[in-house]
C-alpha positions in Angstrom: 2.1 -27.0 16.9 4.3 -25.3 19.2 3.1 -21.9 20.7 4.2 -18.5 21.3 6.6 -17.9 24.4 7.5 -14.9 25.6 10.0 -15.9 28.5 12.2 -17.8 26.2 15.8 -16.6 25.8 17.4 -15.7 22.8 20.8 -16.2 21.8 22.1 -12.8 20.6 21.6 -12.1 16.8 25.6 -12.1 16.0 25.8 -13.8 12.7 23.1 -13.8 10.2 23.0 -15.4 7.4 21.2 -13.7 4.1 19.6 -16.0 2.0 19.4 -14.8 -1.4 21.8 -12.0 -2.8 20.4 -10.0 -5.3 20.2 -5.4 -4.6 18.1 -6.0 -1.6 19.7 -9.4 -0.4 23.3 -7.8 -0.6 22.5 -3.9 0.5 21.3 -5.9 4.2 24.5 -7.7 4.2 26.2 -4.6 3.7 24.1 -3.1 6.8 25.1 -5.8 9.1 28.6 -6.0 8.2 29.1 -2.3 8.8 27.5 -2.9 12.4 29.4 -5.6 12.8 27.6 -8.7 12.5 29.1 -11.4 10.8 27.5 -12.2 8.0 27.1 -15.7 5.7 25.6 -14.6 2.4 24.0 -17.5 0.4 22.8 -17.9 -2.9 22.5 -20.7 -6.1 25.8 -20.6 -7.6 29.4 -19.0 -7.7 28.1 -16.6 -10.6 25.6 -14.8 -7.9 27.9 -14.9 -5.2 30.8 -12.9 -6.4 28.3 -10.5 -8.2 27.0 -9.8 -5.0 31.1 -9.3 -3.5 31.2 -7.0 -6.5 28.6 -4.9 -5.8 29.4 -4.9 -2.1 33.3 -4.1 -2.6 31.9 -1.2 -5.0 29.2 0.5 -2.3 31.8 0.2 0.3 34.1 2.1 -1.7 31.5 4.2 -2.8 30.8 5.2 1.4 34.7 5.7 2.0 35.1 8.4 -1.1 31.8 9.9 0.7 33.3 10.3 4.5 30.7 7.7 5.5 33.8 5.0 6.3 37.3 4.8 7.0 39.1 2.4 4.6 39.7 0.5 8.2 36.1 0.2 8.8 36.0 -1.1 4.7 38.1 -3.5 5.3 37.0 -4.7 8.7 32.9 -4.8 7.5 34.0 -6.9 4.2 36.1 -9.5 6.1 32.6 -10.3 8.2 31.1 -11.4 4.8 31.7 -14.9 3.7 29.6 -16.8 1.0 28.3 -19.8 0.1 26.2 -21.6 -2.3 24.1 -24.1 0.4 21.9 -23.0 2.9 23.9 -25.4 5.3 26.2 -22.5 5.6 23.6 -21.5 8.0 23.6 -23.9 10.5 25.3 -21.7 13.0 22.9 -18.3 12.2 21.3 -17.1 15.1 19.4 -15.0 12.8 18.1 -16.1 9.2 16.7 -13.3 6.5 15.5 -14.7 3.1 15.2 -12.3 0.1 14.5 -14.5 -2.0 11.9 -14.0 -4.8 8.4 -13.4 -4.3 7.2 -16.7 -4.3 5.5 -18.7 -1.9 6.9 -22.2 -3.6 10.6 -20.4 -3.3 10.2 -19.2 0.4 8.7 -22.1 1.8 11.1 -24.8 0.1 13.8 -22.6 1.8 12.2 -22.8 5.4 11.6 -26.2 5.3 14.7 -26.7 4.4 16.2 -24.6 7.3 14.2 -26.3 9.7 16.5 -29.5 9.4 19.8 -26.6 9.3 19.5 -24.1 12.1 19.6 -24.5 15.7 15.9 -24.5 17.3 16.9 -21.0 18.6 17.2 -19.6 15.7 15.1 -17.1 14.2 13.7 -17.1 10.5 12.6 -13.9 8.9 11.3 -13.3 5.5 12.0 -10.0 3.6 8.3 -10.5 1.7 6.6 -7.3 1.2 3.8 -8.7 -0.8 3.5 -12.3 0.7 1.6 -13.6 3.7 4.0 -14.1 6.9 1.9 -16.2 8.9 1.4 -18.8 5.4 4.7 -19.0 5.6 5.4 -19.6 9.4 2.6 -21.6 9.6 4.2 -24.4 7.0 7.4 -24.2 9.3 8.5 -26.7 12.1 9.0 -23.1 14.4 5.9 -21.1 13.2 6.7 -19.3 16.5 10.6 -18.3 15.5 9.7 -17.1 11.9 8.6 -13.1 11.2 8.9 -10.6 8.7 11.7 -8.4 8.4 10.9 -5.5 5.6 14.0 -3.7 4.8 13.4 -0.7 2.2 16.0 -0.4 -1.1 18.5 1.1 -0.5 19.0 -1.0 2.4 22.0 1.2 3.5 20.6 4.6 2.9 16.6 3.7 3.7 16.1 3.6 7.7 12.9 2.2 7.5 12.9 -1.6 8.4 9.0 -2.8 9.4 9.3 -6.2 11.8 6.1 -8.3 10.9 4.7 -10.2 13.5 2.0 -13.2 12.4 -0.2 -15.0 14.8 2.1 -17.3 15.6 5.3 -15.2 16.3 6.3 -15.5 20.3 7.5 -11.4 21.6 10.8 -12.8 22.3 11.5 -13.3 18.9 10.1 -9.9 18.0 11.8 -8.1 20.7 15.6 -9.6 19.4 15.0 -8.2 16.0 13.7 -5.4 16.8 17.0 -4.8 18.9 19.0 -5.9 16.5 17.4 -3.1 13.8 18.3 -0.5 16.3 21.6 -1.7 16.4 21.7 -1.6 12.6 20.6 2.4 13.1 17.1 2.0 11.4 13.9 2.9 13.1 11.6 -0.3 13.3 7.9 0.1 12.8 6.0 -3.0 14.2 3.2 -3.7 12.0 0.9 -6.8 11.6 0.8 -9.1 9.0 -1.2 -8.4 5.8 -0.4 -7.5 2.2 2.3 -4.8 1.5 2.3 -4.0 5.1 2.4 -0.1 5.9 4.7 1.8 3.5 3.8 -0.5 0.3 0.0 -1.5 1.4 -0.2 2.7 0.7 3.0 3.4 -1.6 1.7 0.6 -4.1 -2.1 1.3 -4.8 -1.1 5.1 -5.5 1.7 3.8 -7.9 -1.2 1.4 -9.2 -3.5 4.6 -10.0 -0.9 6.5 -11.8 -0.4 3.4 -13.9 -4.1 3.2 -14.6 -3.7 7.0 -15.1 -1.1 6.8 -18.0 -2.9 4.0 -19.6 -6.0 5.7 -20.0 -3.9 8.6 -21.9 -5.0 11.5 -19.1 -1.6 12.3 -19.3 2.2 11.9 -20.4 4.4 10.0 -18.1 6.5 13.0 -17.7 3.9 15.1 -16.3 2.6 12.6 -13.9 6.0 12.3 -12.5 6.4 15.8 -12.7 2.9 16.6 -11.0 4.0 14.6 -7.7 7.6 15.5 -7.7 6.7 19.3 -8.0 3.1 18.9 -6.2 4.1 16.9 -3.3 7.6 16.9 -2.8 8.5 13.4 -3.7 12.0 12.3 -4.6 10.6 9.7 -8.2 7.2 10.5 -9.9 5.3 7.2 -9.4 6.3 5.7 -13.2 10.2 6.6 -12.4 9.9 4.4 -9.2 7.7 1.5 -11.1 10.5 1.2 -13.3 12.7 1.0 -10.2 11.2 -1.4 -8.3 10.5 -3.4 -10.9 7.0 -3.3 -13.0 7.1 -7.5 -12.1 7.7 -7.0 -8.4 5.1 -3.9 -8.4 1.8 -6.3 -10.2 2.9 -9.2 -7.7 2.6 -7.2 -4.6 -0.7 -5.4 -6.0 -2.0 -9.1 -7.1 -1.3 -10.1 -3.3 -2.7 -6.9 -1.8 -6.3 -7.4 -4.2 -6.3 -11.1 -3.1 -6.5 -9.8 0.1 -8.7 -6.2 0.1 -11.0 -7.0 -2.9 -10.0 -3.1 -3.2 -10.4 -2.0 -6.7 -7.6 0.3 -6.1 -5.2 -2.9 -5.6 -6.2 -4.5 -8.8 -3.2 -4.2 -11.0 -3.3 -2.0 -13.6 -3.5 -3.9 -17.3 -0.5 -2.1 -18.3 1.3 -3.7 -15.6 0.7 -7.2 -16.8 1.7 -6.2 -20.4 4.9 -4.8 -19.7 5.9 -7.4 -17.4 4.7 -10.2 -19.7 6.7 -8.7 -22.4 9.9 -8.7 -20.6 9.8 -4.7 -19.8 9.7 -4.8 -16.0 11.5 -1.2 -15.7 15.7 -0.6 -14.9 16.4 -3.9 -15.0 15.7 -4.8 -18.5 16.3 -1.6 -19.8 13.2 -0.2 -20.4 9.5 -0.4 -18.6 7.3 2.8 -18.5 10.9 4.4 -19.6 13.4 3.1 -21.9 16.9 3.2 -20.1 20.7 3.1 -21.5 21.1 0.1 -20.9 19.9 -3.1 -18.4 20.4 -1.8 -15.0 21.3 1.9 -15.6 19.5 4.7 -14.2 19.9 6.9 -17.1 16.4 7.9 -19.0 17.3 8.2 -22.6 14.7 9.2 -25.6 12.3 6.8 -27.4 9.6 7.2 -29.4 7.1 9.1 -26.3 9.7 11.3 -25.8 8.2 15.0 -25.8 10.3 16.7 -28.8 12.3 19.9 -27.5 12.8 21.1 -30.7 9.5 21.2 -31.7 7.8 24.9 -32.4 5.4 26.2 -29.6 1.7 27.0 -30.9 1.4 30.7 -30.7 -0.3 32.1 -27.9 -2.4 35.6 -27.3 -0.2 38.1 -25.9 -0.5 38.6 -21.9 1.0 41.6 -20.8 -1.7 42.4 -17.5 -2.9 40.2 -15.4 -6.1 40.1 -13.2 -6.3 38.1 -10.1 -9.6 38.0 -7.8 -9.5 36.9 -4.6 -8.3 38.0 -1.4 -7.3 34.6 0.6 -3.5 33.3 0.8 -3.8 31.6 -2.5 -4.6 34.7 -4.7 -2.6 37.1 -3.0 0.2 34.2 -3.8 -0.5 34.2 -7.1 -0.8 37.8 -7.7 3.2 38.4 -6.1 4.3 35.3 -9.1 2.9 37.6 -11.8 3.9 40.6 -10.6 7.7 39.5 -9.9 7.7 37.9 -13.1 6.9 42.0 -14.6 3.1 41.8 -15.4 1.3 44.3 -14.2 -1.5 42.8 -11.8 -5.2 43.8 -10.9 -5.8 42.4 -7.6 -9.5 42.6 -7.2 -11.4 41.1 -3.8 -15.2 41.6 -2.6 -14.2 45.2 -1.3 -11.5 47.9 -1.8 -10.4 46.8 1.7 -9.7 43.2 1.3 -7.8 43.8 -2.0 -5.6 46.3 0.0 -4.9 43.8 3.2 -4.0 41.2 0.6 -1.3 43.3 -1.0 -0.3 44.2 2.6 0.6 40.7 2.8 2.2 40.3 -0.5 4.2 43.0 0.9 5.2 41.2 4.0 5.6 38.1 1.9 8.3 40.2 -0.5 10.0 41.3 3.1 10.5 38.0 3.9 12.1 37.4 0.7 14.4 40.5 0.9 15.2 39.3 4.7 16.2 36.4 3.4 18.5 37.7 0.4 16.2 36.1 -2.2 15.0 39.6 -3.3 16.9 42.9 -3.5 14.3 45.8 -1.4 14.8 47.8 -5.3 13.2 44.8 -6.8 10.5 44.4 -4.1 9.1 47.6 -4.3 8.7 47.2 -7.9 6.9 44.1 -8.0 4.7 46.0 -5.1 4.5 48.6 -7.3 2.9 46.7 -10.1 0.0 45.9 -8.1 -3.2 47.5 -8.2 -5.9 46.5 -5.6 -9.7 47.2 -6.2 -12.9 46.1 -5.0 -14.3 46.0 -8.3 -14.5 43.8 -11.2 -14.8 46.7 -13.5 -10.9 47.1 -13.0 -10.7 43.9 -15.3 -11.4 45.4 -18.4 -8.3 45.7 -19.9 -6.5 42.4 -18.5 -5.1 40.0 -20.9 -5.4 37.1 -18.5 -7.9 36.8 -15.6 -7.0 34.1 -12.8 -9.5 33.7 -10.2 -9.3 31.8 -6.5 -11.8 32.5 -4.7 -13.8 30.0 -2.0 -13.8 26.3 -3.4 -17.5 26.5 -4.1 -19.1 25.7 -7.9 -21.7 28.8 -7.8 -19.5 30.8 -6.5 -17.0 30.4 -9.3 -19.8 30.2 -11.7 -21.5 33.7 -10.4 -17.9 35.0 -10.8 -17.2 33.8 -14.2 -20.7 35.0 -15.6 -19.3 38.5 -14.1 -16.0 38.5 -16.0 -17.8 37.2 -19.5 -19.1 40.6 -19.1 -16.3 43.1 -17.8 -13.1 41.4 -19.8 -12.5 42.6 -22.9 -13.0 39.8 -25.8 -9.7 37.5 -26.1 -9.0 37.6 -22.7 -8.1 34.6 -21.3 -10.0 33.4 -18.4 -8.4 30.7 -15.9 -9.6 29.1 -12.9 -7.4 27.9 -9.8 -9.7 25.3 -8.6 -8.3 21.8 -7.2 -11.4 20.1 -7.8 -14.2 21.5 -9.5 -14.8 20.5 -13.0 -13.3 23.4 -15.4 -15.7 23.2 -17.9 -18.6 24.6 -15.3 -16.8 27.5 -14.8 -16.7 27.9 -18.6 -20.4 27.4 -19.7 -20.9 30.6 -16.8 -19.8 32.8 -20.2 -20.5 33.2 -23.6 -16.9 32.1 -24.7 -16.4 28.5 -23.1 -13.3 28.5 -25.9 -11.0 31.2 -23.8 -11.9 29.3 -20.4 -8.9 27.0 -18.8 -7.6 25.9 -15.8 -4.6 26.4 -14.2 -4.3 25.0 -10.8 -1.5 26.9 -8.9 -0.3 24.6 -5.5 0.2 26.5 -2.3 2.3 28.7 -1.4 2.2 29.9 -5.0 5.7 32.3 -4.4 7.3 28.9 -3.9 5.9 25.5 -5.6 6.7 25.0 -9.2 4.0 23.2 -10.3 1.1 24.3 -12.6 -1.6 22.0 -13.8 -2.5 23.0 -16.9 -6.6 22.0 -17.6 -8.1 22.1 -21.0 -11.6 21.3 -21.5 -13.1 19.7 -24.8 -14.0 23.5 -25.5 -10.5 25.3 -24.8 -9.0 26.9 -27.6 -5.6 25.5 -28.6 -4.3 29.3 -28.3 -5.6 29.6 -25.1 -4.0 26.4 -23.9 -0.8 27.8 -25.8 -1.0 31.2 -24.0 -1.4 29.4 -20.5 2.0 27.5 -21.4 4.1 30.4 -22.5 2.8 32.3 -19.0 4.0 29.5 -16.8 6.7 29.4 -18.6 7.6 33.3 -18.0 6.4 33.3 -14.3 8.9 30.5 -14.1 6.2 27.3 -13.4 6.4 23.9 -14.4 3.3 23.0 -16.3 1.7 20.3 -16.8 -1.1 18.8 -19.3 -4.1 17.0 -17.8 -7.6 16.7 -18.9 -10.7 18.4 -17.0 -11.9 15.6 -14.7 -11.9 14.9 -10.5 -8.2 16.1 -8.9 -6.2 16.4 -12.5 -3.7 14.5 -12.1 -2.0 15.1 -8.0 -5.1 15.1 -6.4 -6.6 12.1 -8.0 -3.0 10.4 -6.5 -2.3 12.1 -3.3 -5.9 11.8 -1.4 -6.8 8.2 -2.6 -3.7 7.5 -0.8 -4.3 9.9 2.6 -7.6 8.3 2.9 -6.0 4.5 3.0 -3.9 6.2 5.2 -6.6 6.6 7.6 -8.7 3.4 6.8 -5.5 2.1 8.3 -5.8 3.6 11.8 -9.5 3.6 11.6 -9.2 -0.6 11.2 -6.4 -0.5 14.3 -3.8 -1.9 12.1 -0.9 0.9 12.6 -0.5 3.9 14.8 -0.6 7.6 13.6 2.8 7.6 14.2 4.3 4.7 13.1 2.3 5.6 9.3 3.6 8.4 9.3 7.0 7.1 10.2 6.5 4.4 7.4 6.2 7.0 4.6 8.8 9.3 5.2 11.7 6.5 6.1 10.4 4.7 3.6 8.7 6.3 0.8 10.7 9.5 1.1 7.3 11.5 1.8 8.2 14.9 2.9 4.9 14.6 5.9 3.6 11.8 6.7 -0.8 11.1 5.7 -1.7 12.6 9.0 1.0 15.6 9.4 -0.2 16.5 5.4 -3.6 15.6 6.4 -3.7 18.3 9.3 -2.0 20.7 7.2 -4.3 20.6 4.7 -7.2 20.7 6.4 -9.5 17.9 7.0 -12.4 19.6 5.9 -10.9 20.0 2.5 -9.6 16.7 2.3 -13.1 15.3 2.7 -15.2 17.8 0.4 -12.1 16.3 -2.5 -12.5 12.9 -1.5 -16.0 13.2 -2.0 -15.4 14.5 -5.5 -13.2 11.8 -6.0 -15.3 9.6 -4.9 -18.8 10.9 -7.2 -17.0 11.3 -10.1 -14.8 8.0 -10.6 -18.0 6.0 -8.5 -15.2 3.4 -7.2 -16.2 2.4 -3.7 -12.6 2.1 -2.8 -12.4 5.8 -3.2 -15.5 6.6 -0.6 -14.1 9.2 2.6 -13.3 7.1 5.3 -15.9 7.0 8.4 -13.3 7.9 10.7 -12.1 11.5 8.6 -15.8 11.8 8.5 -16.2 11.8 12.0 -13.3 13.8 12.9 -14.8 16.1 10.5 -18.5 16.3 11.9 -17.0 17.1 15.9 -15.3 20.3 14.1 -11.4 19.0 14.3 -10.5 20.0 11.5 -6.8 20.3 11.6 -4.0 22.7 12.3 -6.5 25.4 11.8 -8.7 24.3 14.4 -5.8 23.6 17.0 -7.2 19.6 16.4 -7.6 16.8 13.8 -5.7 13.6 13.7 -3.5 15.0 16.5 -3.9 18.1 18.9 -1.8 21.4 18.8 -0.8 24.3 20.6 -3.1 27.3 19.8 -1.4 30.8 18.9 
């Protein structure tokens, strides 16, 4: 077998050949084209081949009637495509990239093939994201020429590409494609070679939980894709992208990741299998966790799960004050949202002082948004105006609604609950912020469990959208009706869940950060090139370890660990590393040190 060499030259990558045209297959040819590469695309027969001059005629258009070519540069890019329907149109390639489907059967019948094509100088990549690279280098004449070469759909918009090195791959040949995906204007991550690599070894076993999450009827698919759109920032809720990658391609790449991990997190989600055995894999065929109007389309149209918008709200209690208690940056938060939205607010902390330093900062918080011309100073003052500090509990007597965030600690809540059972008059609603706790706690503190609820406000409350909405098998429908008609009229986005571990975006989100970690922790991928990964390639807002040491690593754990006791998966126990970084006191932003060090104030 030959071995890796490093001094070997390599011809420049100039023509590369793309075996197998389908969206991802033809969006590369359309990246190397437009860097000017000529470009030999190859698939089965005439039929695929001219769909795939189609679709490229059509994006290049599409990039001239957007400023993003000159109809020169159109012309130019398309004349460097040719096709064929033989992979002995490759013979001259100096550069190889199979898209083919996942399949180990497929790709390695097409190396073995290539090996009697190609030059010896050529170099083979495969665009697997779910398949082992060194398998498939390793049943090749040139284990030491063959890689992986990840590129992300869209491959003209997405700058991600991750180059996958096996075993067996000599640096040379790493080096050239790594050159040549800098040439293309992508940022390549070098990773090593196991199971959905960086971006999908994470991306896919959170998609996986959200399946398992619909399945089990915690909640609707539109407010799981709401709840991490809203919650985190993300461009698709998790079912929205299933259906666009493909609910097939999704349980393949899980199936290969499990084969691997033994991860319970990786095992694919029984839903997965029946939609794709039934022929509903998502866009493609029209309809997968959606139903779409027609194969192909983008467009979400209603079926049978659809909520009805013409169905009559349940009537709620009316809420015309609201009490808030707490003094930190979450309650003052939420305290400015009702008080802009015209409810008069009791903001009540452990002392008349705190209260009145946390309306001094919904104050400077309202400046900002007068600075800014998102507030007129009239309306400012007003919503100032409508809030009353205390440093009593008493003060809560007459509040329709009573929202409290204080510290993230059970008896705390429970002490405070017991307190309000007794102050608030009777049909007051009582809600708790928590992100973690289980609601129904907080509710068994009073004497009426019925008009306990949660809602879980994200932070900073002023500006995200989302509310989780958490009944407990003892809330009242009217409270839960009453919670709705708020968010609605402080202008939130709620959402439905059940009271268990995380509701629904942190039962998704910190699974995922810890991998995150297990990944550094195991020496597979830098800090930087995850965090890379996610936002080039997921369209993460922060990468794991920017969101990480943002949140606070200290409160990542104590969730984690919730996660973790609750659900008693051992895939879900805190990694040993955040642990550790934990236990020496880096802790973050805060802290001036966690995953990475900062500059203190």
């Amino acid at each position: 077998m030959a071995t890796p060499q490093s001094d070997t030259p390599l011809s420049p990558l100039r023509t590369v050949a793309v075996v197998g045209l389908g969206t991802m297959g033809t969006g590369i040819a359309e990246v190397l084209a437009r860097a000017g590469r000529d470009v030999i695309g190859i698939d089965v027969g005439e039929a695929q081949t001219a769909q795939a001059v189609a679709a490229l005629e059509a994006s290049t258009a599409r990039a001239v009637r957007r400023g993003r070519l000159t109809e020169q540069e159109r012309a130019a890019a398309l004349a460097r495509v040719r096709t064929a329907t033989e992979l002995r149109a490759a013979a001259d390639a100096d550069l190889v990239i199979e898209v083919a489907p996942e399949s180990y059967e497929i790709k390695q019948q097409i190396f073995r093939e290539l090996d009697g094509i190609v030059r010896p100088d050529t170099i083979l990549a495969t665009g697997t994201n779910a398949l082992s690279v060194t398998r498939l280098a390793a049943d090749s004449a040139r284990p030491e020429r063959v890689l992986g070469l990840h590129f992300f759909n869209p491959a003209p918009a997405m700058k991600l590409v991750e180059v996958v090195s096996s075993v067996l791959t000599a640096p040379a040949a790493v080096s050239a494609v790594t050159d040549l995906t800098l040439d293309l204007g992508k940022e390549p991550v070098a990773v090593g070679d196991r199971p959905g690599f960086v971006a999908d070894g994470l991306l896919f076993g959170y998609l996986n939980q959200a399946a398992a999450m619909y399945e089990a009827n915690y909640a609707s698919r539109e407010d799981i894709d709401a709840a991490m759109r809203l919650g985190c920032g993300l461009p698709m809720g998790p079912l929205a992208l299933l259906d666009l990658i493909g609910v097939d391609t999704a349980r393949t790449v899980l199936d290969a990741m499990y084969s691997a991990s033994h991860d319970r997190l990786h095992a694919p989600a029984p839903i997965l299998k029946q939609l794709s055995e039934a022929g509903l894999t998502g866009r493609k065929a029209g309809r997968g966790f959606y139903t779409y109007e027609a194969p192909g389309s983008a467009t979400v149209v209603p079926d049978a799960l659809t909520p009805r918008a013409d169905e009559a709200p349940a009537a709620g209690r009316p809420v015309r004050s609201v009490g808030v208690a707490g003094s930190g940056t979450m309650a003052s938060g939420i305290a400015e949202v009702f008080a802009k939205a015209g409810y008069e607010v009791v903001l009540a902390a452990r002392s008349a002082e705190k209260a009145q330093t946390a309306k001094a900062r919904i104050g400077k918080s309202l400046s900002r948004s007068v600075d800014k011309g998102r507030l007129t100073a009239e309306a400012a003052a007003e919503t100032l105006e409508r809030i009353t500090p205390t440093g009593t509990y008493d003060d809560f007597a007459d509040v329709d609604l009573a929202v409290e965030a204080v510290a993230e600690d059970l008896e705390v809540k429970r002490q405070l609950f017991a307190a309000l059972d007794k102050v608030c008059r009777p049909g007051a609603v009582l809600a708790t912020t928590t992100s973690s706790l289980p609601v129904v706690a907080c509710a068994r503190a009073t004497s009426r469990p019925q008009d306990v609820i949660g809602m879980h406000f994200f932070n900073p409350a002023p500006a995200m959208k989302l509310v989780e909405v958490v009944r407990t098998v003892l809330t009242a429908d009217d409270v839960h009706a009453t919670v709705r008609e708020v968010c609605s009229t402080i202008r939130k986005h709620a959402v439905d869940c059940g009271d268990r571990a995380g509701f629904i975006v942190n039962a998704l989100l910190f699974p995922y950060l810890n991998n995150a970690v297990k990944m550094v922790q195991e020496h597979y991928a830098t800090l930087d090139d995850i965090d890379a990964a996610m936002k080039l390639g997921g369209g993460y807002p922060m990468g794991p370890f920017e969101l990480l040491d943002v949140v606070g690593l200290d409160v990542s754990l104590a969730i984690e660990k919730v996660l973790h006791r609750e659900f008693r998966d051992p895939g879900l126990a805190p990694a040993p590393l955040l642990e550790h970084l934990v236990a020496a006191g880096c802790l973050g932003r805060k802290t001036g040190r966690g995953f990475r060090e900062y500059a203190r104030r």
